[in-house]
Each structure stands twice: as structure tokens, then as C-alpha cells.
C-alpha positions as CSV (number, residue, x, y, z in Angstrom):
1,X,0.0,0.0,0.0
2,X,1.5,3.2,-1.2
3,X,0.0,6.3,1.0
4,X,0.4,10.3,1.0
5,X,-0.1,12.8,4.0
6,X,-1.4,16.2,3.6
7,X,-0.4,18.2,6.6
8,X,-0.8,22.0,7.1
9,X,1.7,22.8,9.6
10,X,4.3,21.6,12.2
11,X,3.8,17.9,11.3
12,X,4.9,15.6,14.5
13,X,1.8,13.1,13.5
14,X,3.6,13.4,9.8
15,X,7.1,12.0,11.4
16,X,5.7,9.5,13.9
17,X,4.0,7.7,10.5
18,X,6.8,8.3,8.9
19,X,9.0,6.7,11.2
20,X,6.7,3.7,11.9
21,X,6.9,3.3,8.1
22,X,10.8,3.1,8.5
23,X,10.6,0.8,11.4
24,X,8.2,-1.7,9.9
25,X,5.6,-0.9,12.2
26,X,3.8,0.4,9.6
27,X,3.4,-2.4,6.7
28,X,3.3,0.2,3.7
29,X,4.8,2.6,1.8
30,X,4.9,6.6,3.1
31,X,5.0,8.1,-0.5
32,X,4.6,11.3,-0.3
33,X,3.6,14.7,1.5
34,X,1.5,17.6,0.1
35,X,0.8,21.0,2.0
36,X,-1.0,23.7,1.1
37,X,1.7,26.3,3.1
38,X,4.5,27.0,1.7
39,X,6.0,27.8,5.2
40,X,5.0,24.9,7.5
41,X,7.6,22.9,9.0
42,X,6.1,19.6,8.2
43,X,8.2,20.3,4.8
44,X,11.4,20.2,6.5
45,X,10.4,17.0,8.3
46,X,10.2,15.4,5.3
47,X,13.1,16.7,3.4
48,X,14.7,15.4,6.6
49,X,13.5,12.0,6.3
50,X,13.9,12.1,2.4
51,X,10.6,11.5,1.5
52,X,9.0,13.1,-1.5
53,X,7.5,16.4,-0.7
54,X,5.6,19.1,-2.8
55,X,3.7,22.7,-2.2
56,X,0.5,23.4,-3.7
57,X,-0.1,26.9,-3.5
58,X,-4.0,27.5,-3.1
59,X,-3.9,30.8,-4.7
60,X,-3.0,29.4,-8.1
61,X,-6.2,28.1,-8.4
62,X,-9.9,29.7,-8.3
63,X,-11.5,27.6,-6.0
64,X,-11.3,24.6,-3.6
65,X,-13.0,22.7,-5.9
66,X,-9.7,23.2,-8.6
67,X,-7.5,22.7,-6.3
68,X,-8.6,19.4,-5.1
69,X,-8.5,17.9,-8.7
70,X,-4.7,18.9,-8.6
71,X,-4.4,17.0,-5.7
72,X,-6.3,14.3,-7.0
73,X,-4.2,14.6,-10.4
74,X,-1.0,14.2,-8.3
75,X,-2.2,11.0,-6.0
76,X,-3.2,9.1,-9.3
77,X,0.0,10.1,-11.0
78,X,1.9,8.9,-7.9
79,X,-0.6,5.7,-7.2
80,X,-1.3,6.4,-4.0
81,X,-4.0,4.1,-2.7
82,X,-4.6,5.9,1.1
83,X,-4.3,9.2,2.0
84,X,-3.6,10.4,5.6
85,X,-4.9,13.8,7.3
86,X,-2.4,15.1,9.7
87,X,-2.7,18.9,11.1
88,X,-4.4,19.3,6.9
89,X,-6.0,22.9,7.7
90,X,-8.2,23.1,4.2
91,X,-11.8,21.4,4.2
92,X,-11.5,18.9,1.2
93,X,-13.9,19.4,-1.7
94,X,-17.0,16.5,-1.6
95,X,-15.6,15.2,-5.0
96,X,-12.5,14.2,-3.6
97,X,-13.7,12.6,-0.9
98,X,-15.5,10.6,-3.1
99,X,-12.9,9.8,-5.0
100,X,-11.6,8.0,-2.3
101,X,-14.6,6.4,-0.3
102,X,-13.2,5.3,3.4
103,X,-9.2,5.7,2.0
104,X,-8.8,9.2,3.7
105,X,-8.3,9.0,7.3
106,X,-8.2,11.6,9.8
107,X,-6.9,12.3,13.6
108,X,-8.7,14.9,15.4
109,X,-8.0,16.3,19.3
110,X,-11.5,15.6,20.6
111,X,-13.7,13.2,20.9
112,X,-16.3,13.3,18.1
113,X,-18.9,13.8,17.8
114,X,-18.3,16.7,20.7
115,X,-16.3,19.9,19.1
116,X,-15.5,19.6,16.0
117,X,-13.9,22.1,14.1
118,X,-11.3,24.3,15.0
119,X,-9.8,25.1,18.1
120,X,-11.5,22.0,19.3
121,X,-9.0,21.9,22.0
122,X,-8.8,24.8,23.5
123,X,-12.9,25.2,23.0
124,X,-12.8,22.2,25.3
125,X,-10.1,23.4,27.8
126,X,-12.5,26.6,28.6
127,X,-15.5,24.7,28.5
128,X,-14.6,23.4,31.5
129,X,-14.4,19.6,30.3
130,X,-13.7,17.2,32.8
131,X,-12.6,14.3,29.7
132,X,-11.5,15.4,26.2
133,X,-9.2,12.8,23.9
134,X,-8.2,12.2,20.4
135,X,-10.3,10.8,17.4
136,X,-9.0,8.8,14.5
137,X,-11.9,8.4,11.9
138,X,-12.7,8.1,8.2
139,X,-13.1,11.6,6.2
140,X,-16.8,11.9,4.6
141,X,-17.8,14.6,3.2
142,X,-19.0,16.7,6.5
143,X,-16.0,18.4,8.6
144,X,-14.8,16.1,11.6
145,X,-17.6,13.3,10.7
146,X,-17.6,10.1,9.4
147,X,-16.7,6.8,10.7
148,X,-14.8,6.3,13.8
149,X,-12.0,3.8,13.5
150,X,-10.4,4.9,17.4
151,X,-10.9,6.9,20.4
152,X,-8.8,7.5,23.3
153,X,-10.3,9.4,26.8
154,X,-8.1,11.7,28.3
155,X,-9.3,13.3,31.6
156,X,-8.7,16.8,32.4
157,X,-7.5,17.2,35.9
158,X,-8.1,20.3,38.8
159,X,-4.6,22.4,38.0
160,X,-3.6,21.0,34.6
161,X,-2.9,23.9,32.0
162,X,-3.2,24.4,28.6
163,X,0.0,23.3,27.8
164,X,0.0,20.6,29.8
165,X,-3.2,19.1,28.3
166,X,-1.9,20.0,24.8
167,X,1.3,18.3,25.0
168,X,-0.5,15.0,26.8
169,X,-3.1,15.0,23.4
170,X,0.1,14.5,21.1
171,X,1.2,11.9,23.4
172,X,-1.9,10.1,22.7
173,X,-2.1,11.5,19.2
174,X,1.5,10.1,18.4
175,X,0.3,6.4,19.3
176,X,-3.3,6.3,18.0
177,X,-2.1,7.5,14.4
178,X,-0.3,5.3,13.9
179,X,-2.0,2.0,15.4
180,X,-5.1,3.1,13.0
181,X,-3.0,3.3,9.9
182,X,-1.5,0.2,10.8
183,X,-4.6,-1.3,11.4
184,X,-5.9,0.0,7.9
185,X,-2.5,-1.5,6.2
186,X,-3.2,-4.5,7.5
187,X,-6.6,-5.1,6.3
188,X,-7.8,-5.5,9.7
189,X,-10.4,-2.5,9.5
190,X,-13.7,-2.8,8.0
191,X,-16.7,0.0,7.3
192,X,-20.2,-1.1,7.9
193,X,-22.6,1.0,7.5
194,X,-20.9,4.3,8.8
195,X,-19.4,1.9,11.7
196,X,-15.9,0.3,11.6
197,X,-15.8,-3.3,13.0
198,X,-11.0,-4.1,13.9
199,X,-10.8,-7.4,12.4
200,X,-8.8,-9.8,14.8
């Protein structure tokens, strides 16, 4: 299985799949990354670990919608049979989502269905939230839905920052990735009518 990750930013989830790929952990092929910044660090994570990257600048293209079929053009061009959603800021187009029905996996620092979105974190941190956690699901073709593949609780306790919280969610983050992508490598997960049944 040959897969790509589109990342936005910073990119630790980027180079803990990256790595498990490198250990074996991971029984497929990290092929390459895409972002849509030009800036974001997750580039030089994977110039580090030499693996393909590439920049495709939004604003060379009228709409989401245009942009999308380039990435589409490039995943076909590069066979890419998964993709993988990590820190990806841009809300992909409904016609490439269904280009790649339950291939397109995504990690989010909640537990969904409860804030998706943005900020999701930090919305629950001054919420007052006694248990937040991370999400690992399908992309369909509503923002932070479709099928959940993992959760993990994580409880929020009297006195814990901010910080503290955020850096304990990509502790989490950093092993639930990759176990779902390894799962989904493996064969081992299977989508039944909007719920995903982990073949033993």
C-alpha cells in the first residue's frame, strides 16, 4: 500500500507515521507529502527523512474545488492508494472525498462527535471539560464526521494547564495514528454502514 499525507503545519503526527513506516511498524509505503503552506515545518520534516515532498499553493487556483482535482491529479500520478490527514487545515472538496470512499483518514484532538472544528482543544479546555481525547476516523464529506475507526479518553485534571493538556493530546495522538494506519494496512479494518468493526 503506497500512502500520501497532507499536513498544514508543524507535522509531529507526519514523522511518527513516517517513522513507523521506516521501522516496519507500519506495513506500507509513506510516499509522499503535500501541504498547502508554503511555510510549514512539516516540509522540512520530510526533506529530513527524504521523502517526496511538494507545495500546492491555493492561490494558483480559483476555487477549492480546482485545487482538489490537482491533488487528485497528483495522488493518481503517484498511485497512491490511502491518504492520511495530519494537522491538513483546508476542508476537502466532496468530489474528492468521493474519489476515495473510506481511503482518507483523519486524527482529530476531541472526541467526536463533541467539538469539531477548530480550536477544538482549547474550546474544550475553557469549556470546562472534565474528559476530552483524540479521534481517529474516516473523512466523509462533512467536517470532523464520518466513521470512527479509534478513540482515546483523556481526563482533564483540577490544575492542569493548557499546555499541559496539549502536550498529553500529542502523546496520545502520536500512538493512536499510527496503530489506525497500521490497522488499515493490514486489512484488519472494516466499514459497515458508517461503523468500523478491527478485524482480529
Amino acid at each position: 500500500m503506497k500512502f500520501a499525507v497532507l499536513a498544514s503545519g508543524n507535522g509531529s503526527n507526519f514523522e511518527v507515521l513516517a517513522r513507523s513506516v521506516r521501522s516496519g511498524s507500519i506495513p506500507a509505503e509513506l510516499a509522499l507529502l503535500l501541504s498547502d503552506k508554503k511555510n510549514a515545518y512539516v516540509r522540512q520534516r520530510a526533506r529530513n527523512l527524504q521523502i517526496p515532498e511538494q507545495w500546492l499553493n491555493p492561490q494558483d487556483f480559483p476555487d477549492r474545488r480546482a485545487y482538489d482535482q490537482a491533488l487528485k491529479e497528483i495522488l493518481t500520478r503517484e498511485g497512491i492508494d490511502f491518504v492520511a490527514l495530519a494537522g491538513y487545515m483546508r476542508i476537502l472538496s466532496a468530489e474528492f472525498v468521493r474519489s476515495y470512499p473510506n481511503k482518507i483518514m483523519n486524527i482529530h484532538p476531541a472526541l467526536l462527535p463533541s467539538f469539531p472544528g477548530t480550536d477544538s482543544l482549547y474550546r474544550a479546555y475553557r469549556h470546562g471539560c472534565k474528559v476530552t481525547g483524540v479521534t481517529v476516523h474516516f473523512v466523509d464529506e462533512q467536517v470532523d464526521h464520518g466513521p470512527i475507526i479509534l478513540q482515546q479518553p483523556l481526563l482533564i485534571t483540577p490544575g492542569m494547564t493548557y499546555e499541559e493538556l496539549e502536550t498529553r493530546v500529542h502523546e496520545i495522538e502520536h500512538q493512536l495514528y499510527p496503530h489506525a494506519v497500521r490497522l488499515y494496512a493490514a486489512g484488519k479494518l472494516l466499514v459497515k454502514k458508517n461503523h468500523v468493526e478491527i478485524a482480529e
